[in-house]
N, C-alpha and C positions, 0 to 999 in steps of 0.2 A: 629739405637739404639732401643731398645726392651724399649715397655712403655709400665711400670708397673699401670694396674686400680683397683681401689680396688672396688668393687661391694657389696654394701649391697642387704639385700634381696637377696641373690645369689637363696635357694632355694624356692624363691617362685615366682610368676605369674611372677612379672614386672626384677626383676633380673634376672629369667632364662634366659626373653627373650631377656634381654639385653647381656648375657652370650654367646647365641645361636647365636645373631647378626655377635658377635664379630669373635666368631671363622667359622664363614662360609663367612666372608667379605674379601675382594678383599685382605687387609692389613692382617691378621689375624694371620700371620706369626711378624707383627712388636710388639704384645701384649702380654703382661705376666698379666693371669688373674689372682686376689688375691678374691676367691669365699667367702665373711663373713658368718658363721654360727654359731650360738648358741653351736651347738654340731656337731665337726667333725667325731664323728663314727654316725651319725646318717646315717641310709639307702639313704636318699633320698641325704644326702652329699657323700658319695660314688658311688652314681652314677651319678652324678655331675663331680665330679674328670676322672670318667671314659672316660669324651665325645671327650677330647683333650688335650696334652699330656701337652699343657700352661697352662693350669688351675691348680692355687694351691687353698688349703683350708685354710682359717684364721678364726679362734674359739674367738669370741668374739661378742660384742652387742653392741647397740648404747650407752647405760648406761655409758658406762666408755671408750669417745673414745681418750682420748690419750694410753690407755693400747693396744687400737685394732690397731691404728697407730703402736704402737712398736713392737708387733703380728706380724705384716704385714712386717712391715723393716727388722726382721729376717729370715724371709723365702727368702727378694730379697736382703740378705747378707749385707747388711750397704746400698744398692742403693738405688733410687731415685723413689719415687711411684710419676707415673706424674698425674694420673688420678683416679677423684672419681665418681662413681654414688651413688645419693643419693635416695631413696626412704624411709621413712617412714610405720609403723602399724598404720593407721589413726583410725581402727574400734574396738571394742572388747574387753574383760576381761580386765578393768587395765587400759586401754588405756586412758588420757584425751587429750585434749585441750592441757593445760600446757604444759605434758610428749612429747606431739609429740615437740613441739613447740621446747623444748627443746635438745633433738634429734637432731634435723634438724639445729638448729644455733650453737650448739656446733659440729657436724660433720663441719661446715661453716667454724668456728673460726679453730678447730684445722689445718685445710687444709691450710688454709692462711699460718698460722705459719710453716709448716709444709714444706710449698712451691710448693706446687699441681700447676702444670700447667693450670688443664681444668676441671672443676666442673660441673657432670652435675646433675639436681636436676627433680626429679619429682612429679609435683603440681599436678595441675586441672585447666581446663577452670571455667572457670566464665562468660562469655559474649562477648568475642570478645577479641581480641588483646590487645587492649588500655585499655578497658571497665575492664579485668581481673587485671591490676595493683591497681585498687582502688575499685570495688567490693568484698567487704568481705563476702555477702551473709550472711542468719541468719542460715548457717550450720556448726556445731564446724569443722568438718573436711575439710572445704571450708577455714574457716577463718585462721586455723592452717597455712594453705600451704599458705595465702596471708600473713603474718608474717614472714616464713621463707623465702618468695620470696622477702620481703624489707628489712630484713639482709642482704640479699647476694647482692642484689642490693648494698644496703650501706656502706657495710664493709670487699666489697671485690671487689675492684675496680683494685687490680693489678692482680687478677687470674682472668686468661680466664673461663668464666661459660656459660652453656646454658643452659634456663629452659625450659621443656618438661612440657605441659597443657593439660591431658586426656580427653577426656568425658566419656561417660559409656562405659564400657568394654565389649564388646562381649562375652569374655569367661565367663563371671559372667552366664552368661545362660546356664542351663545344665539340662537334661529331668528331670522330677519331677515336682512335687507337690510347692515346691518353687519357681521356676522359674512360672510357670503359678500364681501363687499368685503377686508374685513381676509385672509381665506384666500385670495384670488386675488391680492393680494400677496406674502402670502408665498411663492404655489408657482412668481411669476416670478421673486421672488429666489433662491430654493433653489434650480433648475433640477433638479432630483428628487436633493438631500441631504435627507437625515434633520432631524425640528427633536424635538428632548425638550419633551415635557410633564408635571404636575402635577395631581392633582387636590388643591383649597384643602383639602379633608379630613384630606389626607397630613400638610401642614406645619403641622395641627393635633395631627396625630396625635407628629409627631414632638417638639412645640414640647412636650408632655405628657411626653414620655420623655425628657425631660431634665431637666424638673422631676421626676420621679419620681426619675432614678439620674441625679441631678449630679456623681455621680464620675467616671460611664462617659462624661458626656457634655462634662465641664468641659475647658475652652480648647481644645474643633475648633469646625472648620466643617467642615459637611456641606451639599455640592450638593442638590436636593432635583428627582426626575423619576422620572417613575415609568411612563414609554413614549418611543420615539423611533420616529418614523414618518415614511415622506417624505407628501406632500400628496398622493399616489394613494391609498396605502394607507390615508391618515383618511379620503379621499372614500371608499373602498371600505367602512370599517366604517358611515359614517356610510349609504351604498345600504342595505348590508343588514340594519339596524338601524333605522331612520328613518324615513317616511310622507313628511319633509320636510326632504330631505339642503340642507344649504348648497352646494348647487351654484355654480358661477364663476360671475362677470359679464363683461362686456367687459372688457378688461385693460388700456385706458386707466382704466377706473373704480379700478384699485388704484394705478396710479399716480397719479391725481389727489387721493386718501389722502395716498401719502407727501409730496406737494408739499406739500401745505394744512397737515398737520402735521407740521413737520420734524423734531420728537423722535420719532413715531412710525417715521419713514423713515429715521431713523438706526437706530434699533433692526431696524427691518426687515430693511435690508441688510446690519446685522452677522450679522443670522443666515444670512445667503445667501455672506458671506467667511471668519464664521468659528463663532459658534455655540455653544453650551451642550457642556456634556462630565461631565456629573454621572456616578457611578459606580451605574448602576439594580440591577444584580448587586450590589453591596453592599449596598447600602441595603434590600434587598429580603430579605437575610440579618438585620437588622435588623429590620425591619416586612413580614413572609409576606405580611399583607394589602393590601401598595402596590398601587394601583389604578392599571391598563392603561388605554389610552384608551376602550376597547370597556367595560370596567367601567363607570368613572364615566359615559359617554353612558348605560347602563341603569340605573342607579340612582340619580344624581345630578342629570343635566343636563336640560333644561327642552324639548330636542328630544323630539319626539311621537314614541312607539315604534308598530312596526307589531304 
């Protein structure tokens, strides 16, 4: 039987990658992908459509998702959407607290009703496995995702879910003047602790193996990091690796970051008091292939190799 997942975020970082998973996985042939976008002729949605021949396009937003459910059921003719991935816009123009919140428990509720076999949601780490169920952190975009992670917990105990816990993303780093700003923050808050990272690929990879074996993967969460390094040690891969390492700025310039955006400088600092704690040794027994920071910089990332 062909199951149908309906994939927010289809074109951006975390839904591509969960897109990309899907159709290059062992099953990839048992999947009818339903890609959500805001606007179906947009460029970056036609080439989306383009990558495999399973992938449809569904035009709608989280704003109004019974209308995007009924979007979606049209395209797979009256049939049965068994699978959702969730992700969220935590950052930016418009964005609150509230709106995510909201978002994320109304895509929850309508899927219930809806009859969704296998939900999968993607948070954030917070501290550790157990530590992430009750750490709300003083960061709105931390606190959002521990909100929508105790709805689904609570009110949706007959659909199979699994929540996926990022740390910092790898891809977020890209040659420029901002990325060397954002790193020269972090390394005066860490004062040389460890910070875990991701590459978007992984939480593609994993968002995939849970739709694959929803048994194996039904009611956890799983932290998601796939290297921990203190700021020497990325500077160091990034020397010997790189043409054009993100070298520091002046170190008023990181702090003049945190001031200007204060959600950022919350986040910042919590990883300087207290920080990411995903389990990389398991999860790595899990997925052989989790990509180290030094991987994804050679294969993935947009820094010039020497």
């Amino acid at each position: 039987m062909t199951k149908a997942i309906l994939v927010t975020g289809a074109t951006g970082k975390q839904g591509g990658s969960v897109i990309d998973s899907l159709i290059s996985c062992e099953h990839a042939a048992d999947f009818l992908i339903l890609a959500v976008t805001r606007d179906a002729n947009s460029a970056s949605a036609q080439k989306l459509i383009k990558k495999a021949k399973n992938i449809r396009i569904v035009a709608g937003n989280l704003d109004n998702v019974p209308q995007l459910f009924d979007e979606a059921s049209k395209i797979v003719d009256g049939g049965e959407i068994w699978g959702v991935y969730s992700v969220q816009v935590s950052m930016g123009k418009g964005v609150t607290l509230e709106s995510e919140v909201a978002q994320g428990t109304n895509l929850i509720d309508e899927s219930v009703r809806r009859g969704i076999k296998h939900f999968v949601y993607s948070s954030v780490e917070r501290g550790g496995e157990e530590a992430s169920w009750d750490n709300e952190t003083p960061i709105d975009h931390f606190k959002s995702k521990l909100r929508i992670e105790h709805h689904l917990r609570d009110n949706a105990a007959k659909m199979g879910w699994t929540i996926l816990r990022p740390v910092a993303f790898m891809d977020n780093l890209e040659p420029g003047m901002p990325s060397r700003v954002f790193l020269t923050a972090m390394r005066d808050s860490l004062q040389g602790k460890t910070q875990q990272w991701i590459a978007v690929s992984d939480i593609g990879h994993f968002a995939a193996l849970s739709f694959q074996q929803p048994e194996k993967y039904n009611h956890r969460a799983l932290g998601l990091a796939g290297d921990e390094l203190t700021y020497d040690q990325q500077q160091a891969i990034f020397q010997r690796d790189t043409t054009a390492p993100p070298t520091p700025v002046f170190w008023f310039l990181g702090s003049f970051l945190k001031y200007m955006v204060t959600e950022l400088g919350r986040m910042i600092n919590w990883f300087g008091t207290d920080g990411y704690k995903a389990d990389i040794k398991s999860l790595r027994e899990l997925h052989p292939g989790l990509k180290d920071f030094e991987t994804w910089l050679k294969k993935d990332s947009a820094f010039p190799l020497k």
